[in-house]
PyMOL Python script that loads the backbone (N, CA, C, O; Angstrom):
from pymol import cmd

cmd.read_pdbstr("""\
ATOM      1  N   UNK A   1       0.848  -1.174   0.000  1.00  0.00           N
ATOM      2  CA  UNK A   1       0.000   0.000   0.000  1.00  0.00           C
ATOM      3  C   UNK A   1       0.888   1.230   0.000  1.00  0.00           C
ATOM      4  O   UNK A   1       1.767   1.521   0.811  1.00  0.00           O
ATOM      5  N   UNK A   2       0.441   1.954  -1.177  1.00  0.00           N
ATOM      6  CA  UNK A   2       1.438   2.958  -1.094  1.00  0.00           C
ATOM      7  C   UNK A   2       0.980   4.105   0.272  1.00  0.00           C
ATOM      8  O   UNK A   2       0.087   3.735   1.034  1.00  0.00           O
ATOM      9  N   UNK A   3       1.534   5.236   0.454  1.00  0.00           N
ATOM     10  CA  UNK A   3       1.005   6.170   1.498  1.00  0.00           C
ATOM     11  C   UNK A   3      -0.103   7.397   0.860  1.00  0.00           C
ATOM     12  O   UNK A   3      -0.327   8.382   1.564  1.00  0.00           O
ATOM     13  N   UNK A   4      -0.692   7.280  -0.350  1.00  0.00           N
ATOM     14  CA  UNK A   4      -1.563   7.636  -0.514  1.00  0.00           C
ATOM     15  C   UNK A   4      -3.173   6.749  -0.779  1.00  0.00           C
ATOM     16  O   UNK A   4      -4.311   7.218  -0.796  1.00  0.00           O
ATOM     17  N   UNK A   5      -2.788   5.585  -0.929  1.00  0.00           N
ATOM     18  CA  UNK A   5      -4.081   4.450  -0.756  1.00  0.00           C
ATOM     19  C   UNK A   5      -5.031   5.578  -0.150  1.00  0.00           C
ATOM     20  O   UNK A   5      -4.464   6.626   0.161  1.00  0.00           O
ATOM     21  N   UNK A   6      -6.113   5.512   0.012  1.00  0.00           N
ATOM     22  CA  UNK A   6      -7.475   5.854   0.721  1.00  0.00           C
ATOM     23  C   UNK A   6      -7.719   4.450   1.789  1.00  0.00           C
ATOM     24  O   UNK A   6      -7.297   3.342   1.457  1.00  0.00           O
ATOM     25  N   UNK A   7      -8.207   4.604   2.656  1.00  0.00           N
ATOM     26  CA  UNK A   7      -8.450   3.254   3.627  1.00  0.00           C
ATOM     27  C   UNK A   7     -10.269   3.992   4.484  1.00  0.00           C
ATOM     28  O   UNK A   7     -10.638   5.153   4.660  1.00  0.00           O
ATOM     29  N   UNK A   8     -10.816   2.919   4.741  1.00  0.00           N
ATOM     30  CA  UNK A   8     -11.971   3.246   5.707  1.00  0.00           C
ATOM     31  C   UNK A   8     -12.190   1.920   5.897  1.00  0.00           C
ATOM     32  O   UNK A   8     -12.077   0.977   5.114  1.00  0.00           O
ATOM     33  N   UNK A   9     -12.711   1.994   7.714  1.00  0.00           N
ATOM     34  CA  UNK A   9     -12.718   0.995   8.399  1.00  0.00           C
ATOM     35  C   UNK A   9     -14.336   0.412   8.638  1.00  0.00           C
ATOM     36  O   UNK A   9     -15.096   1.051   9.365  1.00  0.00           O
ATOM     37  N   UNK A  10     -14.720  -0.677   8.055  1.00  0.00           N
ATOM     38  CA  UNK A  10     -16.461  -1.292   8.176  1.00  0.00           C
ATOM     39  C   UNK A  10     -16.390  -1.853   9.433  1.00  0.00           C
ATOM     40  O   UNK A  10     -15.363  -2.342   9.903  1.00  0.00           O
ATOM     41  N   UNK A  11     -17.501  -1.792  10.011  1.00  0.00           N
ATOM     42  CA  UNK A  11     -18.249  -2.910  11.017  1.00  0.00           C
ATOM     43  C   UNK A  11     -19.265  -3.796  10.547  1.00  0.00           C
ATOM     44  O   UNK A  11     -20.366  -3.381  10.186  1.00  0.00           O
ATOM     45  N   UNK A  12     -18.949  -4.971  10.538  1.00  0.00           N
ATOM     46  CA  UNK A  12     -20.197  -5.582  10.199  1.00  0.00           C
ATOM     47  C   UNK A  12     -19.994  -6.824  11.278  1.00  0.00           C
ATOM     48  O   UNK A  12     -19.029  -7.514  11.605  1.00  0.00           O
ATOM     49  N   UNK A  13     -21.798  -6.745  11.782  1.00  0.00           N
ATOM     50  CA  UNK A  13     -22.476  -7.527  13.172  1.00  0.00           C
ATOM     51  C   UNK A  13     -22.394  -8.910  12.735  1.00  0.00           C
ATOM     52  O   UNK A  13     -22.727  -9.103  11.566  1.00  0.00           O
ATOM     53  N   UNK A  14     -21.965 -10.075  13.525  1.00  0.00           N
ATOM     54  CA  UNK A  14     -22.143 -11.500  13.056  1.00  0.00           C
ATOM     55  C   UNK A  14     -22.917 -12.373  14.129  1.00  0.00           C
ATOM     56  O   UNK A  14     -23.009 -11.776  15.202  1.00  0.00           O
ATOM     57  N   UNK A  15     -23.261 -13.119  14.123  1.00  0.00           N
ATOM     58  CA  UNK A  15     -23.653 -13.993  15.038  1.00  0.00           C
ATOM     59  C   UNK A  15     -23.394 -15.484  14.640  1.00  0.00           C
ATOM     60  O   UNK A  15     -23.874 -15.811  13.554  1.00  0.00           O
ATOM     61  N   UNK A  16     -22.634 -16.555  15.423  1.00  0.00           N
ATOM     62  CA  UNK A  16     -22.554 -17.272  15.065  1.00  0.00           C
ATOM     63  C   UNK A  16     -23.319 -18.542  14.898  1.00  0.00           C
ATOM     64  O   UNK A  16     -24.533 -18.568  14.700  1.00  0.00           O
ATOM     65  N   UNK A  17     -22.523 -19.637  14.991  1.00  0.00           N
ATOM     66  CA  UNK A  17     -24.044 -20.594  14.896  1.00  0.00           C
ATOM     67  C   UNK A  17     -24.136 -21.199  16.155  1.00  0.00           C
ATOM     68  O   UNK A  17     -25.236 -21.745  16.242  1.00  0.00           O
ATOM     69  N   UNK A  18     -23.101 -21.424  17.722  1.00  0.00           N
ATOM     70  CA  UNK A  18     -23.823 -20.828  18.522  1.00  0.00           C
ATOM     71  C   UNK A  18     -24.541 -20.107  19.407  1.00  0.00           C
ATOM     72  O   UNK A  18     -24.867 -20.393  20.559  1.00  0.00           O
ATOM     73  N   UNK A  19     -24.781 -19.034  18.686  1.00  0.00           N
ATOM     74  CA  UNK A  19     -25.374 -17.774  18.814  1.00  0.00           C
ATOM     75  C   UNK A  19     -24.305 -16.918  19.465  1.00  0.00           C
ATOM     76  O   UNK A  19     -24.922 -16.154  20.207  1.00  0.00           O
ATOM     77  N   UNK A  20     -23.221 -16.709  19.538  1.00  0.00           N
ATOM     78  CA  UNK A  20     -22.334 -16.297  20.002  1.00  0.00           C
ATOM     79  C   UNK A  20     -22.093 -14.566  18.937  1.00  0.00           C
ATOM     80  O   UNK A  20     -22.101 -14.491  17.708  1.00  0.00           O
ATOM     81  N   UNK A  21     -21.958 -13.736  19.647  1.00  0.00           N
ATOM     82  CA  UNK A  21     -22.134 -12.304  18.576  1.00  0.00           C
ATOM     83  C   UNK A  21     -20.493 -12.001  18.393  1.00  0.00           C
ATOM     84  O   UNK A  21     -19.701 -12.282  19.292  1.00  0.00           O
ATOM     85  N   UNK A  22     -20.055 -11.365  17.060  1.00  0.00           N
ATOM     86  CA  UNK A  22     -18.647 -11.153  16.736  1.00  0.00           C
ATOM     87  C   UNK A  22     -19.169  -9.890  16.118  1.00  0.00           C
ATOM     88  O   UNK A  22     -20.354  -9.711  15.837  1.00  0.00           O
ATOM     89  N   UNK A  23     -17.934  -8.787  15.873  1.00  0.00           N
ATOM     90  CA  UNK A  23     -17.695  -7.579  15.306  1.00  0.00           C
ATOM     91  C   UNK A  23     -16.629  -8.154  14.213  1.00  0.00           C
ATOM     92  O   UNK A  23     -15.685  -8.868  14.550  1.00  0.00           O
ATOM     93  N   UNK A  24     -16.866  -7.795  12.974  1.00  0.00           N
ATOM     94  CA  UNK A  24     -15.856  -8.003  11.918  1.00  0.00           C
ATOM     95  C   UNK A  24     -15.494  -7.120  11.534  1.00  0.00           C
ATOM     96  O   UNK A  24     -16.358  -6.593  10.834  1.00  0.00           O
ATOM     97  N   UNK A  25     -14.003  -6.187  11.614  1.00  0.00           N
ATOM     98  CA  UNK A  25     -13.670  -5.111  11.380  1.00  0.00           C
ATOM     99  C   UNK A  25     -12.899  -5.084  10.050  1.00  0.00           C
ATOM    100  O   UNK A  25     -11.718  -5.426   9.994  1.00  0.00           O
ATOM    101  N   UNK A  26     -13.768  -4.568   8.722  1.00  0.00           N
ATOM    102  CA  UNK A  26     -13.241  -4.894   7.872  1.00  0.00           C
ATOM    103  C   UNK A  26     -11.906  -3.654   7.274  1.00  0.00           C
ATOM    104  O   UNK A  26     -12.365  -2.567   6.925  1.00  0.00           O
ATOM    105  N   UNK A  27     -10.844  -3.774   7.203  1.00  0.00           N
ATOM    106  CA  UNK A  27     -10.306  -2.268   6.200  1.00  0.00           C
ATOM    107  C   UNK A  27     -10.306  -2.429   5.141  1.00  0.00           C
ATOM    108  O   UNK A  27      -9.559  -3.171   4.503  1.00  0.00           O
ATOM    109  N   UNK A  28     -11.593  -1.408   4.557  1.00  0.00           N
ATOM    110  CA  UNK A  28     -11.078  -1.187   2.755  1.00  0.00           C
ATOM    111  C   UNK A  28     -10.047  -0.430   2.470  1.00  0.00           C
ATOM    112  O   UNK A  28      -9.670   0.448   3.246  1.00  0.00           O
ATOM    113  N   UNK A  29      -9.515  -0.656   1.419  1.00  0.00           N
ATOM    114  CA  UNK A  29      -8.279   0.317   0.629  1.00  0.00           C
ATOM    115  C   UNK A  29      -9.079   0.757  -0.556  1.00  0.00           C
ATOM    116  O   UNK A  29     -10.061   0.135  -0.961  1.00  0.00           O
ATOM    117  N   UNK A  30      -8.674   1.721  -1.029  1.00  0.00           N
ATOM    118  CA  UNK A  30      -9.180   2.119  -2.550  1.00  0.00           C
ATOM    119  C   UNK A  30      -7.638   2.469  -2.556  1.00  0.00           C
ATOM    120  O   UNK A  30      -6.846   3.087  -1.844  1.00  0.00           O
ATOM    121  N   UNK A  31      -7.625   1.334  -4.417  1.00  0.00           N
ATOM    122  CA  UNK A  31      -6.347   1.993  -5.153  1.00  0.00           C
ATOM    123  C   UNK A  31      -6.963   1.858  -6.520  1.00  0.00           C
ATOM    124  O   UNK A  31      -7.603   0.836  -6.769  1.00  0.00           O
ATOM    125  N   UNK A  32      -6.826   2.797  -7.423  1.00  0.00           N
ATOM    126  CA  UNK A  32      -6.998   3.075  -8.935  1.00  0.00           C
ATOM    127  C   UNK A  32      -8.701   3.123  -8.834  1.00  0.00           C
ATOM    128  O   UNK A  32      -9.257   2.228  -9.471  1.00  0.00           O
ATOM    129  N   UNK A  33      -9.448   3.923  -8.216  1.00  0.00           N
ATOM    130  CA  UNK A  33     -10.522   3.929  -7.694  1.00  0.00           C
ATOM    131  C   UNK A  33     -11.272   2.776  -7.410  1.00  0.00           C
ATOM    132  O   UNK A  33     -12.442   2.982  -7.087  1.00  0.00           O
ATOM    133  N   UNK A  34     -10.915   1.703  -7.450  1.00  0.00           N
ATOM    134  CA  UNK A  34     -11.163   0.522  -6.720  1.00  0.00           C
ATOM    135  C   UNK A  34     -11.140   0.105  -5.461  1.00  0.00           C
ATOM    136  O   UNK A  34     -10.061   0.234  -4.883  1.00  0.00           O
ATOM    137  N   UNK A  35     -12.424  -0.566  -4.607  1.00  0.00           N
ATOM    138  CA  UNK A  35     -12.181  -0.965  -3.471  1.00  0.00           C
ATOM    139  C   UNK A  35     -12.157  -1.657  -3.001  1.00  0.00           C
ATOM    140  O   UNK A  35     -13.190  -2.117  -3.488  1.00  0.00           O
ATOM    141  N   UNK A  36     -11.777  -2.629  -2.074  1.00  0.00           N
ATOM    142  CA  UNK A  36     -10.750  -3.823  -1.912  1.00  0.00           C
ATOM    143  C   UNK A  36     -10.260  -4.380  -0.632  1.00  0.00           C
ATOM    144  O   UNK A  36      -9.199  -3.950  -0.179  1.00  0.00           O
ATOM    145  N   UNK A  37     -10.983  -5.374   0.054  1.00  0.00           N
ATOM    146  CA  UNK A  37     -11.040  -5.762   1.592  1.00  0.00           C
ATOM    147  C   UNK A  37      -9.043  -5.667   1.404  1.00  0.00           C
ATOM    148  O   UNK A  37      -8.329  -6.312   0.637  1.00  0.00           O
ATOM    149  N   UNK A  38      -8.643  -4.583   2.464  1.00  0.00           N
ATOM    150  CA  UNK A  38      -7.370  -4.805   3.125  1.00  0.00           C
ATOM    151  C   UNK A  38      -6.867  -5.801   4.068  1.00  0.00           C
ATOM    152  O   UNK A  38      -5.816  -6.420   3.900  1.00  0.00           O
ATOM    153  N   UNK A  39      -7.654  -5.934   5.066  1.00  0.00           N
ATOM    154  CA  UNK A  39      -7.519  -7.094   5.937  1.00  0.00           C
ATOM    155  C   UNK A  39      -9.298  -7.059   6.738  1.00  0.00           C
ATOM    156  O   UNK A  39     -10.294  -6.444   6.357  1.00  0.00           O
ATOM    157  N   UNK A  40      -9.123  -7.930   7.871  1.00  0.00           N
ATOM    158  CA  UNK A  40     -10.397  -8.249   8.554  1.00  0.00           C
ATOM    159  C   UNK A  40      -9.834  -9.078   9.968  1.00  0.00           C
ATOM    160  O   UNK A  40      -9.365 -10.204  10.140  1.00  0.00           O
ATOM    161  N   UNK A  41     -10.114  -7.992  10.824  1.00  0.00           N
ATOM    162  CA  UNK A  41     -10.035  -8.746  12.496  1.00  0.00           C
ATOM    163  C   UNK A  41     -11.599  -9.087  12.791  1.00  0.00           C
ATOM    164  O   UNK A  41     -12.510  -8.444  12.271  1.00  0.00           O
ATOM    165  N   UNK A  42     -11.783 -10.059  13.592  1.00  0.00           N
ATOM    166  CA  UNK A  42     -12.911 -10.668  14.198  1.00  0.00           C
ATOM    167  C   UNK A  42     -12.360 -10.649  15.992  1.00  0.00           C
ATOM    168  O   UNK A  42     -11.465 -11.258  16.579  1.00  0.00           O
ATOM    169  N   UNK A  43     -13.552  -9.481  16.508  1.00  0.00           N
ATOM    170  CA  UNK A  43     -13.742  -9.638  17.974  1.00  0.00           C
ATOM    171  C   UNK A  43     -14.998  -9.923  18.788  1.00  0.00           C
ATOM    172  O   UNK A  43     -16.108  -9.875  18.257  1.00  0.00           O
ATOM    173  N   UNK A  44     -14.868 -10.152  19.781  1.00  0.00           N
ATOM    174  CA  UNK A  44     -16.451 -10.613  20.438  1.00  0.00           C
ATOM    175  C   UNK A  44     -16.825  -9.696  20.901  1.00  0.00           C
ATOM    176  O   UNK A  44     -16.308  -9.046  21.809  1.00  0.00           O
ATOM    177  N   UNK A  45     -18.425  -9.384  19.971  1.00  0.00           N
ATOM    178  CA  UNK A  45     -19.430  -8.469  19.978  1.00  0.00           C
ATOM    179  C   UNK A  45     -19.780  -8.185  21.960  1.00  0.00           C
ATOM    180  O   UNK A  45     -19.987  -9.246  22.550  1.00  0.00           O
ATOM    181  N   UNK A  46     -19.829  -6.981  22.796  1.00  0.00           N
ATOM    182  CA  UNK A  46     -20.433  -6.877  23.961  1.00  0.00           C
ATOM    183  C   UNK A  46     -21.943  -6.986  23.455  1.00  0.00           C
ATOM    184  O   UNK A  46     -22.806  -7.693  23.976  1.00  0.00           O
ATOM    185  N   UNK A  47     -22.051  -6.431  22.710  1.00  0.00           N
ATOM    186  CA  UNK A  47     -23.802  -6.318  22.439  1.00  0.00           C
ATOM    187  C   UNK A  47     -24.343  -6.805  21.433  1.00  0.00           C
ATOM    188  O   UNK A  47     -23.417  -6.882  20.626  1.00  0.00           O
ATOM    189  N   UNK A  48     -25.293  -7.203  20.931  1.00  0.00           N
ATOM    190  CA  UNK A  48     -25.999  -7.268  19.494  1.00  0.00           C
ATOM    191  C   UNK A  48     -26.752  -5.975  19.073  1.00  0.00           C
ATOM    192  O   UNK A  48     -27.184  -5.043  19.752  1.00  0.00           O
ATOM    193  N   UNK A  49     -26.772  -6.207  17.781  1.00  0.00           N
ATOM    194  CA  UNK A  49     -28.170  -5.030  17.094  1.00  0.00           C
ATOM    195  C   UNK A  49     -29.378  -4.945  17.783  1.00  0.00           C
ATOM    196  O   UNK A  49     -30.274  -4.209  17.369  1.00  0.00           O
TER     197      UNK A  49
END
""", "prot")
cmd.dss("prot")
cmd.show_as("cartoon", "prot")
cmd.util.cbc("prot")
cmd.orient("prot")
């Protein structure tokens, strides 16, 4: 990634199968106006939706 990439960070809510809730913190990059999962940590949700 060069040091001008663009980056923004998603949340998206999971629940598993047993019922257990996770936060998936996704980073997009945009390069050549394209956007493009950078990486993805998974932590355990305190709350649900």
């Amino acid at each position: 990634m060069s040091p001008h990439d663009r980056f923004e960070i998603r949340v998206v809510c999971l629940r598993g199968p047993e019922g257990k809730l996770w936060n998936a913190d996704y980073r997009m990059v945009e390069r050549d106006r394209e956007w493009k999962v950078g990486g993805v940590s998974l932590r355990r949700a305190e709350v649900g939706i």
